[in-house]
BAKOL-508142 format. One record per atom (N, C-alpha, C, CB): residue in three letters; y negated, z negated, x. Coordinates in nm, 4 decimals, always signed. Glycine has a CB too. Layout:
<sites>
<site 'ALA',<Y,Z,X>>
...
</sites>
This chain:
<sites>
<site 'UNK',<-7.6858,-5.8657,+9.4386>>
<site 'UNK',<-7.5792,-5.7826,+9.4894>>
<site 'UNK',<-7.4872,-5.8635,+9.5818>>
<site 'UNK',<-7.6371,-5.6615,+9.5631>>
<site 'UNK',<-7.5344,-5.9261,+9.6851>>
<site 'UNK',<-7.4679,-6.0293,+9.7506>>
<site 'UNK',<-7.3983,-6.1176,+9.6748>>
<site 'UNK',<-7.5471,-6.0961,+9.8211>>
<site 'UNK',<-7.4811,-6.1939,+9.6015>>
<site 'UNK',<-7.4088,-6.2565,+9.5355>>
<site 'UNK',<-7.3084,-6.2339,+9.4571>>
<site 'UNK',<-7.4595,-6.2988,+9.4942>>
<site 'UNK',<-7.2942,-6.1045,+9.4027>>
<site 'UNK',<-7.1714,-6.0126,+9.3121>>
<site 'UNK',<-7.0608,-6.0520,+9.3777>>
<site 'UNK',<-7.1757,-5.8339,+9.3126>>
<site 'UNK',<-7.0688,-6.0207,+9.5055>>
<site 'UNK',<-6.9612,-5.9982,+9.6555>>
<site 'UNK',<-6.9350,-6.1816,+9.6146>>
<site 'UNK',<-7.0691,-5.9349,+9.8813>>
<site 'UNK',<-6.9822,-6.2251,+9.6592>>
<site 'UNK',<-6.9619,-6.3615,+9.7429>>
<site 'UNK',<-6.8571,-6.4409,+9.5987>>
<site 'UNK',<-7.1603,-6.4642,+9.7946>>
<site 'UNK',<-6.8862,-6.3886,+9.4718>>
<site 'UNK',<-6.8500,-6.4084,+9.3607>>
<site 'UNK',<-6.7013,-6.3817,+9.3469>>
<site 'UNK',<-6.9287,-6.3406,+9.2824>>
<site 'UNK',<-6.6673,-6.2749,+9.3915>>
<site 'UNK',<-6.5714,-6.1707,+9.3935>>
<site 'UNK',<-6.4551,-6.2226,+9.4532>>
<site 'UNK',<-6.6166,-6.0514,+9.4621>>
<site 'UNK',<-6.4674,-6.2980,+9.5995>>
<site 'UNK',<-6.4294,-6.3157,+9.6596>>
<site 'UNK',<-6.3987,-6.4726,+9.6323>>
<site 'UNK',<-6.4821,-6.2578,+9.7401>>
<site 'UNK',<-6.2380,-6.5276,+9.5875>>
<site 'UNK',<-6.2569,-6.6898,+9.5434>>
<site 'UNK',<-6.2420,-6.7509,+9.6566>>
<site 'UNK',<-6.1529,-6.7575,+9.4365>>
<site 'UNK',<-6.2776,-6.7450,+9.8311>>
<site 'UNK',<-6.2642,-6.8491,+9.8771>>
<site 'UNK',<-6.3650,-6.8578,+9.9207>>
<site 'UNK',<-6.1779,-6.8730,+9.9416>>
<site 'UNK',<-6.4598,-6.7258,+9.8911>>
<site 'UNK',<-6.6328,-6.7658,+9.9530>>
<site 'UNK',<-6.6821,-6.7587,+9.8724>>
<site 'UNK',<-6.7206,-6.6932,+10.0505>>
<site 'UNK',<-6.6315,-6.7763,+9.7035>>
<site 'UNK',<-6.7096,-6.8899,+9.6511>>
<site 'UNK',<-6.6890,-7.0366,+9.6135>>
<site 'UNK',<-6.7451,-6.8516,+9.5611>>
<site 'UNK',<-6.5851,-7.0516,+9.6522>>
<site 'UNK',<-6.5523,-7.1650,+9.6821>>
<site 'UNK',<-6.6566,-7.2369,+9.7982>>
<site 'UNK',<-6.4131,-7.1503,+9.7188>>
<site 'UNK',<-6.6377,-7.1836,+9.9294>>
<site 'UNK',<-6.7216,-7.1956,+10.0244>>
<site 'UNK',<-6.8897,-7.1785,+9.9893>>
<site 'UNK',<-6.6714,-7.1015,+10.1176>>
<site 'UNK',<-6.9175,-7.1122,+9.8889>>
<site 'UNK',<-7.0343,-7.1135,+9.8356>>
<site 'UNK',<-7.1036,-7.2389,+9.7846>>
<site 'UNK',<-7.0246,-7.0332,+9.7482>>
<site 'UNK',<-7.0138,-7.2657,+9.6743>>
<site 'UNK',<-7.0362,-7.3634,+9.6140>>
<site 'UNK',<-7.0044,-7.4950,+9.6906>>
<site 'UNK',<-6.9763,-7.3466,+9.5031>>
<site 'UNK',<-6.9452,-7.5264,+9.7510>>
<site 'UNK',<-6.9172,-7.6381,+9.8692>>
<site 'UNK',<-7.0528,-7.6425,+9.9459>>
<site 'UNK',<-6.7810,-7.5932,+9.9839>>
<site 'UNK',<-7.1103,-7.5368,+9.9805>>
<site 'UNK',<-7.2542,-7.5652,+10.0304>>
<site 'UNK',<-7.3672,-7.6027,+9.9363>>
<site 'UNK',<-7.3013,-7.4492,+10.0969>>
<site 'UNK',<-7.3583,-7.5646,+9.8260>>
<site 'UNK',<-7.4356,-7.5598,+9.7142>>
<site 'UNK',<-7.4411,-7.7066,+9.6888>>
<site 'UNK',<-7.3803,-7.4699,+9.5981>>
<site 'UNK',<-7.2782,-7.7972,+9.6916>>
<site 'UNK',<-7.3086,-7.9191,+9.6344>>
<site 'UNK',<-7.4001,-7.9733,+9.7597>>
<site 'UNK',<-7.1692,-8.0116,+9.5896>>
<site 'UNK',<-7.3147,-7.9653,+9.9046>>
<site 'UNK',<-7.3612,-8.0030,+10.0152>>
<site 'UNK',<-7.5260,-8.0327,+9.9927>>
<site 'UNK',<-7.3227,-7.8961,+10.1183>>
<site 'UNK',<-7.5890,-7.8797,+9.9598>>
<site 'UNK',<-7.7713,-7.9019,+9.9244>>
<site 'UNK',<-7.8281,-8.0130,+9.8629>>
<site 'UNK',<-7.8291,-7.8009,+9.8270>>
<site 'UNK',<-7.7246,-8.0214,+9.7493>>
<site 'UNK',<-7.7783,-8.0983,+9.6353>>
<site 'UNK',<-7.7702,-8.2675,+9.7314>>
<site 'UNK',<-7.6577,-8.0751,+9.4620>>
<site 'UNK',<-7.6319,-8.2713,+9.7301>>
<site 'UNK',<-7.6106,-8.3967,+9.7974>>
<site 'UNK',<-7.7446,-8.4262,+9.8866>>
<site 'UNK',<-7.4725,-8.3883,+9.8891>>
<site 'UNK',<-7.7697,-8.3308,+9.9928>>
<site 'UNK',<-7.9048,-8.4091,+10.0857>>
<site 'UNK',<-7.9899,-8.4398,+10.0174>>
<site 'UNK',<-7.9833,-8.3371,+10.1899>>
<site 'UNK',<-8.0248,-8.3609,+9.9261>>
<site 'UNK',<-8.1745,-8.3300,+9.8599>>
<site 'UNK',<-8.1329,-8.4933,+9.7531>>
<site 'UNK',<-8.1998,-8.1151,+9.7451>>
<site 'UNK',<-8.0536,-8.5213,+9.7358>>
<site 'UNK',<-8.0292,-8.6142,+9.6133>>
<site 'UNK',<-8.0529,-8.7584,+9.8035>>
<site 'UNK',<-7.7967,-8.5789,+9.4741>>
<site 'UNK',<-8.0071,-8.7730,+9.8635>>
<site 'UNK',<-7.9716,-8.8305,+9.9818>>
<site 'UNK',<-8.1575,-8.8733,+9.9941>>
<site 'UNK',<-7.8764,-8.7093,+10.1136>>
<site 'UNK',<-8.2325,-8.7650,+10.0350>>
<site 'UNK',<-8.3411,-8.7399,+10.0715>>
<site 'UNK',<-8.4441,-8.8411,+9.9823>>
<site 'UNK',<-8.3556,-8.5927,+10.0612>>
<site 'UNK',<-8.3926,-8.8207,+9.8694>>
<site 'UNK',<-8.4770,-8.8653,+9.7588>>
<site 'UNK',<-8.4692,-9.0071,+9.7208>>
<site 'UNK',<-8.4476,-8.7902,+9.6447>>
<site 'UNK',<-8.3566,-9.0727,+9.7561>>
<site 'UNK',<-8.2877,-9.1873,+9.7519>>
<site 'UNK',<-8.3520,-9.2591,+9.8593>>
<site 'UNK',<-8.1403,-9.1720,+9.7631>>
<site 'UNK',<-8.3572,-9.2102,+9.9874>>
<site 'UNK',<-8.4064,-9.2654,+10.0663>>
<site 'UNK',<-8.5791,-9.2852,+10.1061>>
<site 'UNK',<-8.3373,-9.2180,+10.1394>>
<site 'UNK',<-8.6110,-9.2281,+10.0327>>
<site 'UNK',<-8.7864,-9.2138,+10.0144>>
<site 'UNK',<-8.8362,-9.3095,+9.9345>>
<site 'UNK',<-8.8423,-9.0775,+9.9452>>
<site 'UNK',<-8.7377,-9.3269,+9.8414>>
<site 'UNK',<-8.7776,-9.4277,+9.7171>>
<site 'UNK',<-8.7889,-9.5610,+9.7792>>
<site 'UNK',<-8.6611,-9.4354,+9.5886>>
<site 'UNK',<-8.6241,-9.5950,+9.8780>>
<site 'UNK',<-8.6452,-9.7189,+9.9538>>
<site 'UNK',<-8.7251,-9.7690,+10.0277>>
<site 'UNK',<-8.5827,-9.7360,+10.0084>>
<site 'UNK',<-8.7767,-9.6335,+10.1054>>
<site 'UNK',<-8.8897,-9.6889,+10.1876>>
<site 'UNK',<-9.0160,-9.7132,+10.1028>>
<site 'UNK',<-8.9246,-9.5910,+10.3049>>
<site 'UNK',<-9.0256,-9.6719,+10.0290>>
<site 'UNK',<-9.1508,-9.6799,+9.9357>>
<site 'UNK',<-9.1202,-9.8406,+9.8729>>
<site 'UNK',<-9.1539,-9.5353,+9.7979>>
<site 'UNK',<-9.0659,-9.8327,+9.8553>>
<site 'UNK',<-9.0111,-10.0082,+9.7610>>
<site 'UNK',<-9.0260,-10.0814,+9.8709>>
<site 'UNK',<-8.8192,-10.0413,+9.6866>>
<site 'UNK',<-8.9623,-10.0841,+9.9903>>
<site 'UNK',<-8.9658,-10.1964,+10.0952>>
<site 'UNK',<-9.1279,-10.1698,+10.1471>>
<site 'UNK',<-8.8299,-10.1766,+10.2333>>
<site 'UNK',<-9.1908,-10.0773,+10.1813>>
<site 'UNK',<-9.3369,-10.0889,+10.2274>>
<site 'UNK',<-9.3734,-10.1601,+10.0912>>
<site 'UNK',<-9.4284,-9.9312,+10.2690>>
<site 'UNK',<-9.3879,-10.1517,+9.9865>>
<site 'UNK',<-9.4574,-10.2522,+9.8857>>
<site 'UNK',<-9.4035,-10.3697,+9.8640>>
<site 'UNK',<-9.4697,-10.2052,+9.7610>>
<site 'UNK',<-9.2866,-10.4149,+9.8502>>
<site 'UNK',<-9.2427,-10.5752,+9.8782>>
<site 'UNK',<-9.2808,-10.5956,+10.0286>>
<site 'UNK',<-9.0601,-10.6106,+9.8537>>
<site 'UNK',<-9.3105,-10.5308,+10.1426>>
<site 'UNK',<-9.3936,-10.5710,+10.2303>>
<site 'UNK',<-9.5048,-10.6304,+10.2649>>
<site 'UNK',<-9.4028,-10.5216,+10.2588>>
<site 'UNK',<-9.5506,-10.5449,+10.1747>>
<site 'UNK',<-9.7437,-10.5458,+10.1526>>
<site 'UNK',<-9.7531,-10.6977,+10.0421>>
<site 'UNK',<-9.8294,-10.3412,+10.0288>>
<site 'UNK',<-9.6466,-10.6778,+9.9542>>
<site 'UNK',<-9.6887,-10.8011,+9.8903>>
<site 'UNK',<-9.6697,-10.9263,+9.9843>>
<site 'UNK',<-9.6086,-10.8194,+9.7588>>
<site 'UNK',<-9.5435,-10.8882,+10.0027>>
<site 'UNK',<-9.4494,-11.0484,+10.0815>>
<site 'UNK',<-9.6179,-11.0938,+10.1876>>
<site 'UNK',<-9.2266,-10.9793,+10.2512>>
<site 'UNK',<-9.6402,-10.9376,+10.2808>>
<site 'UNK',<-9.7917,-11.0131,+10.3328>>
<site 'UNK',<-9.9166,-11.0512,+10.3048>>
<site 'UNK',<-9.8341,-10.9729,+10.3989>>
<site 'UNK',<-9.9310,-11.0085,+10.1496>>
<site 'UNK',<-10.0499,-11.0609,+10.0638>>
<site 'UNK',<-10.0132,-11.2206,+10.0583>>
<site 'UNK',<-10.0592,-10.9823,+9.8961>>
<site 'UNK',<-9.8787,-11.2364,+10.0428>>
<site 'UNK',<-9.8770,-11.3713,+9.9946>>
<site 'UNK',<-9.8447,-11.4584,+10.1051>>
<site 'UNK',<-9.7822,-11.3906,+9.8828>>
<site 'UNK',<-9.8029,-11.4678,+10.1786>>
<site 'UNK',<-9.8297,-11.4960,+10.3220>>
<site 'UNK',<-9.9743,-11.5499,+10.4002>>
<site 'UNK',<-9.7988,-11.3742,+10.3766>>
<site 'UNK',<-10.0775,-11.4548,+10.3832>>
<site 'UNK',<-10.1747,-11.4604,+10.3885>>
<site 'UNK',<-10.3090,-11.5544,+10.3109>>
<site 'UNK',<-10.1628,-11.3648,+10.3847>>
<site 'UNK',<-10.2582,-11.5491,+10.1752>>
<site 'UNK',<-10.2913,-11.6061,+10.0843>>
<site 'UNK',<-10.2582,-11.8171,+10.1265>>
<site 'UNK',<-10.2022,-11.5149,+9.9581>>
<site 'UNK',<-10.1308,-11.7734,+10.1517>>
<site 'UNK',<-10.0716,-11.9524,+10.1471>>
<site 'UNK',<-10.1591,-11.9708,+10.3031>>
<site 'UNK',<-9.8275,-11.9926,+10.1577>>
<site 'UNK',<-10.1927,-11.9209,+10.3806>>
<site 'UNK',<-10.2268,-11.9395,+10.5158>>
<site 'UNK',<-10.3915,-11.9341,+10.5046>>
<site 'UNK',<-10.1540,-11.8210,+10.6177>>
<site 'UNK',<-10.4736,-11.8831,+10.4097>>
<site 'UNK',<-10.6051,-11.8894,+10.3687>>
<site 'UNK',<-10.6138,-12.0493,+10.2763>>
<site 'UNK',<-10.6402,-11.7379,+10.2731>>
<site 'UNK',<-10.4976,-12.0323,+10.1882>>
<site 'UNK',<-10.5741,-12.1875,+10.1479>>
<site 'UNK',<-10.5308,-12.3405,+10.2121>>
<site 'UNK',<-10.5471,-12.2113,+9.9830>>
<site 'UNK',<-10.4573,-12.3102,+10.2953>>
<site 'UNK',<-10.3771,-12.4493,+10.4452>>
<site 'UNK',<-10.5392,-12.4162,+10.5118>>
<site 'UNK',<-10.1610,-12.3735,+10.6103>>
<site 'UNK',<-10.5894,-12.3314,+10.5542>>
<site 'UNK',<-10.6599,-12.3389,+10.6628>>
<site 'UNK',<-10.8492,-12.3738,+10.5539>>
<site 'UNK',<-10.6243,-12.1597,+10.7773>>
<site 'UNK',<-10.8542,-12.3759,+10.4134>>
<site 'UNK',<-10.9097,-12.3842,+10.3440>>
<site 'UNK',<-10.9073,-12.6039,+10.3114>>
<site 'UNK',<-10.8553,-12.2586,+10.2510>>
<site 'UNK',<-10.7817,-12.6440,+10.3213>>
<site 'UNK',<-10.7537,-12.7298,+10.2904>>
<site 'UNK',<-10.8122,-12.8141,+10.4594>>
<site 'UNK',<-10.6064,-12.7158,+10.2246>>
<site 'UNK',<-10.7620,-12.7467,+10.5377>>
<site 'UNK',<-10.7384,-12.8240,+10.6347>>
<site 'UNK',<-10.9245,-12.8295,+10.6882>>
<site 'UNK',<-10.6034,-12.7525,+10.7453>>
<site 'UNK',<-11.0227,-12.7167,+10.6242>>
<site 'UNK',<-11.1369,-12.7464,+10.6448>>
<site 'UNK',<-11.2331,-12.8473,+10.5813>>
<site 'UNK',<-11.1729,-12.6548,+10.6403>>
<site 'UNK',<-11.1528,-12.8673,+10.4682>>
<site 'UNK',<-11.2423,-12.9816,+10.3234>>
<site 'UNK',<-11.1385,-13.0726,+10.3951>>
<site 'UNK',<-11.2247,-12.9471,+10.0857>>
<site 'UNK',<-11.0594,-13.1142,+10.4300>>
<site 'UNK',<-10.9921,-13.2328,+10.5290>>
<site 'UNK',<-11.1098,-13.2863,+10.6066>>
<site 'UNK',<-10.8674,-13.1728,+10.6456>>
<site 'UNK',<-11.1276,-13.2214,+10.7061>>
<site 'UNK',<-11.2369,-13.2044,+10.8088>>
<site 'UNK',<-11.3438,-13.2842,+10.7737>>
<site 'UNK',<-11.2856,-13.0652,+10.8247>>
<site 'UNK',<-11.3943,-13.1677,+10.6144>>
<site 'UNK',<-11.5550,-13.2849,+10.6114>>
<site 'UNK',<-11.5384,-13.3625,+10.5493>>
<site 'UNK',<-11.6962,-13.2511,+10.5593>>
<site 'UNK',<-11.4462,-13.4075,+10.4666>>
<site 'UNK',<-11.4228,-13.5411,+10.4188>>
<site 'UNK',<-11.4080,-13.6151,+10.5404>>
<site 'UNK',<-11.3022,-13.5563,+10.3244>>
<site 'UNK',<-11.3032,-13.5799,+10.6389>>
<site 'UNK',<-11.3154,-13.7232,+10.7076>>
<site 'UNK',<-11.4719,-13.7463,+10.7762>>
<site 'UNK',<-11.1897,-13.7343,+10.8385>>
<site 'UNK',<-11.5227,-13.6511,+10.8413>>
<site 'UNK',<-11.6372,-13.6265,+10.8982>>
<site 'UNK',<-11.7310,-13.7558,+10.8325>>
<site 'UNK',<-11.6849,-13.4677,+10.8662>>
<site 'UNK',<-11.7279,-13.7700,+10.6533>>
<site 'UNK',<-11.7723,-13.8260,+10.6124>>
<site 'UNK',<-11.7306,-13.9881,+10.5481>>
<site 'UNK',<-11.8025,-13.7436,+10.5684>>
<site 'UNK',<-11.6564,-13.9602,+10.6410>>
<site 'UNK',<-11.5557,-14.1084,+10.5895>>
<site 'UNK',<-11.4777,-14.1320,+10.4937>>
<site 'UNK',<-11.6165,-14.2128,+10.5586>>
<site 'UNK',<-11.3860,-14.0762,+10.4106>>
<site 'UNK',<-11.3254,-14.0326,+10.3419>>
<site 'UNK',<-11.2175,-14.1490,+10.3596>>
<site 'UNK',<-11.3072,-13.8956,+10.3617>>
<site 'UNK',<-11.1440,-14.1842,+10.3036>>
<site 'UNK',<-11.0102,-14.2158,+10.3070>>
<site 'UNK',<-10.9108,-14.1451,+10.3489>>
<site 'UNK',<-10.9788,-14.2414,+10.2128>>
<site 'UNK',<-10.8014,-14.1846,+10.3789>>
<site 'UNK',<-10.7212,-14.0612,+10.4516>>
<site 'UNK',<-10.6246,-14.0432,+10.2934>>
<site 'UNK',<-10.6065,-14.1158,+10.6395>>
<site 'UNK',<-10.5754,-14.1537,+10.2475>>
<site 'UNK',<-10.5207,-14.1060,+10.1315>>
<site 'UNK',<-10.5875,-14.0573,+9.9627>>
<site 'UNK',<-10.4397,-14.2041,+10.1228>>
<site 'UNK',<-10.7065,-14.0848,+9.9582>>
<site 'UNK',<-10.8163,-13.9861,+9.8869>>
<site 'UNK',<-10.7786,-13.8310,+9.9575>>
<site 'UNK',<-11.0041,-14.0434,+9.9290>>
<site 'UNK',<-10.8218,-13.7853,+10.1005>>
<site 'UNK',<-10.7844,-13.7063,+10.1301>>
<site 'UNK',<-10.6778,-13.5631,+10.0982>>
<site 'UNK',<-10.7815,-13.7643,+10.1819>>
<site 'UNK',<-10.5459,-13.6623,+10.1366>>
<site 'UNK',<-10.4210,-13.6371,+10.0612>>
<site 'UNK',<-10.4042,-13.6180,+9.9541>>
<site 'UNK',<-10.3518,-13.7035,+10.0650>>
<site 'UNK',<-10.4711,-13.6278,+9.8658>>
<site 'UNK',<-10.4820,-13.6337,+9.7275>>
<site 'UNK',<-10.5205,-13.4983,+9.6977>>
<site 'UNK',<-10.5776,-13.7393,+9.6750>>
<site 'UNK',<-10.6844,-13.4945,+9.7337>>
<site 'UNK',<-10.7593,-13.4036,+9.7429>>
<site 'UNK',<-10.7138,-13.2468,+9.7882>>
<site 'UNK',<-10.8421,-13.4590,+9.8160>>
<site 'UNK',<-10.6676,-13.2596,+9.8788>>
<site 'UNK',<-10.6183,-13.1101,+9.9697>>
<site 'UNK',<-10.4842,-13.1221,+9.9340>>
<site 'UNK',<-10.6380,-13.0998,+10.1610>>
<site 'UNK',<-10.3947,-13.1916,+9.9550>>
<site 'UNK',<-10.2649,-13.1449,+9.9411>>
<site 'UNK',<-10.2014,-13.1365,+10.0770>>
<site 'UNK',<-10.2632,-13.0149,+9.8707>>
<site 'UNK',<-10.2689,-13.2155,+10.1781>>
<site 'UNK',<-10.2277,-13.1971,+10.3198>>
<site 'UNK',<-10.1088,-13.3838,+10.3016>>
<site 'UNK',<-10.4209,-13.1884,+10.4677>>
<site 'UNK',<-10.0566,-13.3329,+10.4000>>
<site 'UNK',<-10.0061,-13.5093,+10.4499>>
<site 'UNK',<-10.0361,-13.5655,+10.5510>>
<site 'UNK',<-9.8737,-13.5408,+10.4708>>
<site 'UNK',<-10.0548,-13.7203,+10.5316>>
<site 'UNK',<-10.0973,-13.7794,+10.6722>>
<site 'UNK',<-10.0703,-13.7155,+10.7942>>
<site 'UNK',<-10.0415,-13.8999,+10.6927>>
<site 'UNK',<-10.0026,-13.6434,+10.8228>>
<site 'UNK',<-9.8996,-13.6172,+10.9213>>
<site 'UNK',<-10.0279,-13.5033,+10.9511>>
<site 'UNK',<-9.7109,-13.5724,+10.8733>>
<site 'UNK',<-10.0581,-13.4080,+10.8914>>
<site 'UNK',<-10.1033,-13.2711,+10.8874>>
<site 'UNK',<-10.2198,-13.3338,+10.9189>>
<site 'UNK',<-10.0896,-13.1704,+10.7585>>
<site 'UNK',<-10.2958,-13.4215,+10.8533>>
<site 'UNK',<-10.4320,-13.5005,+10.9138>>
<site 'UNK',<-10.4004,-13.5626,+11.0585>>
<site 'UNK',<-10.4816,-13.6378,+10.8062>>
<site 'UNK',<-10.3298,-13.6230,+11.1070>>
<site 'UNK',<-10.3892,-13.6553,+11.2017>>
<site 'UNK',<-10.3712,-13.5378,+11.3541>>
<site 'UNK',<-10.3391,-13.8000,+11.2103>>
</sites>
């Protein structure tokens, strides 16, 4: 019944429909923006998987460094071995 009225009347439905898109627009706004955060928390999570990863095998490297030299190793066998540089050994 309201709506009959609001119909009836062309500048409040004009004004009707101006809110109507308005809805859509947030709700479309809303949805857009949920997605991003969802995408950036997971290129997050990865970017810090892999982060983590390169920082597990430096600190992996830099321990087989260790007992090689421990055991007399060469320093450039070493280098070879791990993937460290003189520089990072001493």
């Amino acid at each position: 019944m309201i709506m009959q009225e609001i119909l009836k009347n062309e500048e409040e439905r004009r004004i009707h429909e101006s809110r109507q898109r308005f809805i859509r627009d947030q709700l479309t706004n809303q949805k857009e923006y949920e997605r991003r955060v969802i995408e950036a928390e997971k290129t997050g999570r990865e970017e810090g998987i892999e982060i983590g990863e390169k920082r597990g095998e430096k600190k992996g490297a830099i321990q087989t460094a260790k007992a090689m030299i421990a055991a007399g190793v060469d320093i450039e066998t070493i280098c070879k071995a791990t993937g460290l540089s003189p520089e990072e050994l001493t």
